[in-house]
C-alpha positions as CSV (number, residue, x, y, z in Angstrom):
1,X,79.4,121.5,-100.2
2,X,79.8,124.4,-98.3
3,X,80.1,128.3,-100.2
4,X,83.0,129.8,-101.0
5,X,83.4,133.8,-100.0
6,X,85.6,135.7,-101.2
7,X,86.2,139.0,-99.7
8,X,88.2,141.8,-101.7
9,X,89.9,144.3,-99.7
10,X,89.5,147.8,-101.4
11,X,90.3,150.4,-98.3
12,X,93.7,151.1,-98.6
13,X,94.2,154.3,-100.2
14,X,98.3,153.5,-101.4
15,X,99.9,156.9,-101.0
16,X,103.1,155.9,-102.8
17,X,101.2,155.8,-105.8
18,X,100.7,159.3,-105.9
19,X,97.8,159.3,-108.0
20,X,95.6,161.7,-105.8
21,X,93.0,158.6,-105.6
22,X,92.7,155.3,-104.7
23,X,94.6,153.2,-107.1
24,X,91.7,150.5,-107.2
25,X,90.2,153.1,-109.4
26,X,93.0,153.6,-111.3
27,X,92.6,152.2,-114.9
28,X,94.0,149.1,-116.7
29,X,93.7,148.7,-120.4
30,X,90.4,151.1,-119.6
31,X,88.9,149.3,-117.2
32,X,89.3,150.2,-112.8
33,X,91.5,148.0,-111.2
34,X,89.0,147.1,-108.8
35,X,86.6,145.5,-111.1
36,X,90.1,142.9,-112.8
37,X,90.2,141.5,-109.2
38,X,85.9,141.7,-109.4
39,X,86.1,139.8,-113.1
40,X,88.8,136.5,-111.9
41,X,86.5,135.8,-108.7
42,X,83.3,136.0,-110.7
43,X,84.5,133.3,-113.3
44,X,86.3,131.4,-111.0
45,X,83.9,128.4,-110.5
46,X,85.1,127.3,-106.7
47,X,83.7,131.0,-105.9
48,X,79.9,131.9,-104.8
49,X,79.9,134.9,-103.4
50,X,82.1,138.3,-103.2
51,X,82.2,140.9,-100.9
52,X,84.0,144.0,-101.1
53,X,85.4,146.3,-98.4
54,X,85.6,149.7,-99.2
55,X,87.1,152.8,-97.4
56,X,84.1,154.5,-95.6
57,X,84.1,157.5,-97.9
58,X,84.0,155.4,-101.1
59,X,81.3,152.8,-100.5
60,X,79.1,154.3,-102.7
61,X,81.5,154.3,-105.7
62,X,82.3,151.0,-105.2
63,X,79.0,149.9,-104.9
64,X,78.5,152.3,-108.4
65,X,81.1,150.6,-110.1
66,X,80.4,147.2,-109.4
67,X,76.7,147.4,-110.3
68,X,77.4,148.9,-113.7
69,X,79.6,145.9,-114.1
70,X,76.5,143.5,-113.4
71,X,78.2,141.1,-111.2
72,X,76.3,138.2,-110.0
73,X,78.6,137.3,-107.4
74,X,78.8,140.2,-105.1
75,X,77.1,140.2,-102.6
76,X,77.6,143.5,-100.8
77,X,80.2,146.6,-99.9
78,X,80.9,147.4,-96.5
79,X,83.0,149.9,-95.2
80,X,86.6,149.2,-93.9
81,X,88.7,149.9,-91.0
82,X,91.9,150.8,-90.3
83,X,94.5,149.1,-90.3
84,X,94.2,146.0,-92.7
85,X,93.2,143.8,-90.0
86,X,90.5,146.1,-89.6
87,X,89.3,146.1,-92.8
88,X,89.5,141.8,-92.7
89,X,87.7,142.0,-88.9
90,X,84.8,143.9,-90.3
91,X,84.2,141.8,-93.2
92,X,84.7,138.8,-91.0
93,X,81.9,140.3,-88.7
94,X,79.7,141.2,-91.9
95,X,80.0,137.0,-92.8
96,X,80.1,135.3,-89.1
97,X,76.0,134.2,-89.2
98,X,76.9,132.2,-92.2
99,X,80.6,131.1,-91.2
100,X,78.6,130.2,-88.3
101,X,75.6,128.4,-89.3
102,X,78.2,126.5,-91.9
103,X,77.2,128.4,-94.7
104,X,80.2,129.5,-96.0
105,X,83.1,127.1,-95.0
106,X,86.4,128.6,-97.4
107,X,86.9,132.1,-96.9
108,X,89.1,134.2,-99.2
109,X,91.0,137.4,-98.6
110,X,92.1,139.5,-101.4
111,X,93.7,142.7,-101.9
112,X,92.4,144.5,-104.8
113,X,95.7,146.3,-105.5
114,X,96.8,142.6,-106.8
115,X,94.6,143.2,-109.9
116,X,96.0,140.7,-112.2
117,X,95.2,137.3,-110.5
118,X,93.4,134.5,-112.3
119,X,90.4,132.5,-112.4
120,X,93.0,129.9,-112.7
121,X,94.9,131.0,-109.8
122,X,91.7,131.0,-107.9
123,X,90.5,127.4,-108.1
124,X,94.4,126.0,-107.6
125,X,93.9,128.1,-104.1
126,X,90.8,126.8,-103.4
127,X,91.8,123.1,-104.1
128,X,94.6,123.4,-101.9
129,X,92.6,125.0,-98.7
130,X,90.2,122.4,-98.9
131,X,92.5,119.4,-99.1
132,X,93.5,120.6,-95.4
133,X,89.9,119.4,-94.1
134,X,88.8,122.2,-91.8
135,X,92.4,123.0,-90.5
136,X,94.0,125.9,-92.1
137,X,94.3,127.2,-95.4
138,X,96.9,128.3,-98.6
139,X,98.4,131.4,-99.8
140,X,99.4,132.3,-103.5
141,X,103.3,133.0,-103.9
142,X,105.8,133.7,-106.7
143,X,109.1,132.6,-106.0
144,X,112.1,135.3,-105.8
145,X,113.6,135.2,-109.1
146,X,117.5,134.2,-109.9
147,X,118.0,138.0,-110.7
148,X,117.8,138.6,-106.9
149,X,120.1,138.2,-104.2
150,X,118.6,138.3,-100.3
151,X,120.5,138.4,-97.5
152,X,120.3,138.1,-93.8
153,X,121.7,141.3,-92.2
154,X,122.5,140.2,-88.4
155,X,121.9,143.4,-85.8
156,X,125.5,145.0,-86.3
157,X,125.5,144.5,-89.7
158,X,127.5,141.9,-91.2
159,X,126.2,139.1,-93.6
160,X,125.1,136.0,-92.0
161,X,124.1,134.5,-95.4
162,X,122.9,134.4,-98.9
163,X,119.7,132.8,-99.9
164,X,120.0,130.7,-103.0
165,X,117.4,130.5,-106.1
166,X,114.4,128.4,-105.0
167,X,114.8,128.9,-101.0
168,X,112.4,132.2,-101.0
169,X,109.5,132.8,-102.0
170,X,107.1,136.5,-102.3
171,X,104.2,135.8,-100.4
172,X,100.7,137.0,-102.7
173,X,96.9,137.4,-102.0
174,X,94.4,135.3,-102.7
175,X,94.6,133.8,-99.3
176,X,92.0,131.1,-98.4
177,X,91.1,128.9,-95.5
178,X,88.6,127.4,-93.3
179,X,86.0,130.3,-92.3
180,X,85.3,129.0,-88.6
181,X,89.0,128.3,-88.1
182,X,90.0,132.4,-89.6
183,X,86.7,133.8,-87.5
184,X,88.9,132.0,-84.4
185,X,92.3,133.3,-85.4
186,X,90.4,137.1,-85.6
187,X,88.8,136.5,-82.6
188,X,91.8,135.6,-81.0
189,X,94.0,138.3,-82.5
190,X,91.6,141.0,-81.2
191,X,91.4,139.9,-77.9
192,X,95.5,139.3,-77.4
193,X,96.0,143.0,-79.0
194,X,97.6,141.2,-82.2
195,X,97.9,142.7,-85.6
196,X,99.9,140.4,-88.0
197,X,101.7,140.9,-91.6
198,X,98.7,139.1,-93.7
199,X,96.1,136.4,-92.8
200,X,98.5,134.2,-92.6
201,X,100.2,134.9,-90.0
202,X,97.0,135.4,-88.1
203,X,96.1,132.1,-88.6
204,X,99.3,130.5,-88.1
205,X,99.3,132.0,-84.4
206,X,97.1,128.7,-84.0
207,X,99.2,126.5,-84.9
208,X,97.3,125.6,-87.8
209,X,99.5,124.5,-91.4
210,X,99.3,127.3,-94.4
211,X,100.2,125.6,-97.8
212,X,101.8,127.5,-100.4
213,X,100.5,127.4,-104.1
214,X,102.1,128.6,-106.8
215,X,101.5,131.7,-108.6
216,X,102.7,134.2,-110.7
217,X,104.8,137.1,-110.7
218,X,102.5,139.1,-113.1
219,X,99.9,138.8,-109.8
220,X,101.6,142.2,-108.7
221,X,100.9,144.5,-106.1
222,X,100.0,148.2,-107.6
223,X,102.5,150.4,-105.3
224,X,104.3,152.7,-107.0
225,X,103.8,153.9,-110.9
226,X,106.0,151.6,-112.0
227,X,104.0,148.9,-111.1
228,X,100.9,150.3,-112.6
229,X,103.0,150.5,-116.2
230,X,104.5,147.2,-115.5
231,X,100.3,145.9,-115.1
232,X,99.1,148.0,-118.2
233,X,100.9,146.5,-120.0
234,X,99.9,142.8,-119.0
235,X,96.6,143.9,-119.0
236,X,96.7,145.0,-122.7
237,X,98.2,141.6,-123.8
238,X,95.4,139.8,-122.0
239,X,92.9,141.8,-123.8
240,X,93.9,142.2,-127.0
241,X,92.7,140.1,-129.6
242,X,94.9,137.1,-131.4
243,X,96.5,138.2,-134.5
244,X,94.7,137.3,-137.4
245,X,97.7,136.5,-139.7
246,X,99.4,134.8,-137.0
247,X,95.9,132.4,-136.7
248,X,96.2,131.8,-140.2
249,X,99.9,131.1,-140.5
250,X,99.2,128.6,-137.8
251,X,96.2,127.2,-139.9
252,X,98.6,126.6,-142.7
253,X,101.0,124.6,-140.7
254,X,98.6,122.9,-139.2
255,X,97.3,121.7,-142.7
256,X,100.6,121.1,-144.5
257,X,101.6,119.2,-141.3
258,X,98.3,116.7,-142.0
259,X,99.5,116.5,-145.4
260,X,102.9,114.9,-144.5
């Protein structure tokens, strides 16, 4: 079977988080942002290989930070561009030999300001893309909670409706599909001048299908400080160890239950 790349987007330096860095380096639960996203691809199973795009003037640290990590997955870090699409056309250009050749046949874009997604995340993404057979590819999405009400505002501003519980949806990253069909969308996009919202939508200029896969909301987007105390504190449950009394409680129903 054909690789699987996945290629984490690490340029973007996220002004409205006011940290006076790049909040890939910010900390969770003590360890860079960057290298949560780095940990879910490298034990995601469907995944062979990793590359990272970092802004120009941080290659080096990324490259820094992910050797002392001792990944086995990644496979480089080249420097982005500007805008996103930029950033996605380089590392697009760093993989098109192997896209090419066959190689690699699922490609993955992810932006590493969506820390918190999941090995298991991962392979239902990767399952999905594949079961389109060479002809487009599945996003991640959480679905707009019953808390929130979204309208459509027409151009003078009145209401034209209310979207009930279920009908929306918050679109996420991982995003995976074919490689040769994305290296066509890109190609295409560059040459008609086109910039779109995510891969998605650059692929979807093909008329190729994009399948939808469920996800979670705690696969945020780091944007403003409130989203990086809202992930500190999902990263500190995930890493802190099970309570031991709570283990032995269980233990003890466990045993009085096998007694019954």
């Amino acid at each position: 079977m054909a690789r699987v790349a996945a290629v984490i987007l690490c340029a973007g330096q996220g002004t409205r988080m006011g940290a006076g860095e790049n909040k890939v380096f910010l900390p969770l639960a003590g360890k860079p942002a960057l290298l949560w996203s780095v940990a879910a691809f490298e034990r995601a199973a469907a995944v062979d290989d990793i590359l990272l795009v970092a802004h120009p003037d941080e290659v080096e640290r990324v490259r820094a930070l992910v050797a002392g990590a001792e990944s086995r997955k990644v496979i480089g870090v080249v420097a982005g561009g500007v805008p996103r699409e930029g950033s996605e056309r380089l590392a697009l250009a760093a993989l098109r030999a192997r896209i090419e050749s066959g190689e690699i046949g699922l490609v993955m874009m992810h932006d590493a300001a969506r820390p918190l997604v999941t090995p298991e995340e991962i392979e239902r993404l990767a399952r999905a893309a594949r079961t389109l057979g060479g002809w487009g590819g599945a996003l991640l999405v959480a679905p707009v909670g019953p808390d929130s009400e979204i309208g459509q505002v027409e151009p003078d501003g009145a209401l034209a409706r209310l979207f009930a519980y279920g009908e929306l949806a918050r679109a996420q990253t991982p995003q995976a599909f074919d490689a040769r069909l994305l290296l066509a969308a890109y190609d295409r996009a560059e040459a008609d001048g086109f910039d779109g919202t995510d891969t998605a939508s650059t692929v979807e200029r093909l008329g190729a299908p994009v399948r939808i896969v469920s996800g979670s909301e705690d696969n945020l987007k780091l944007t403003t400080p409130d989203d990086l105390l809202r992930a500190e504190v999902i990263a500190r449950v995930r890493t802190s160890p099970p309570d031991p009394l709570s283990s032995a409680e269980g233990a003890i129903v466990k045993q009085e239950g096998a007694r019954e």
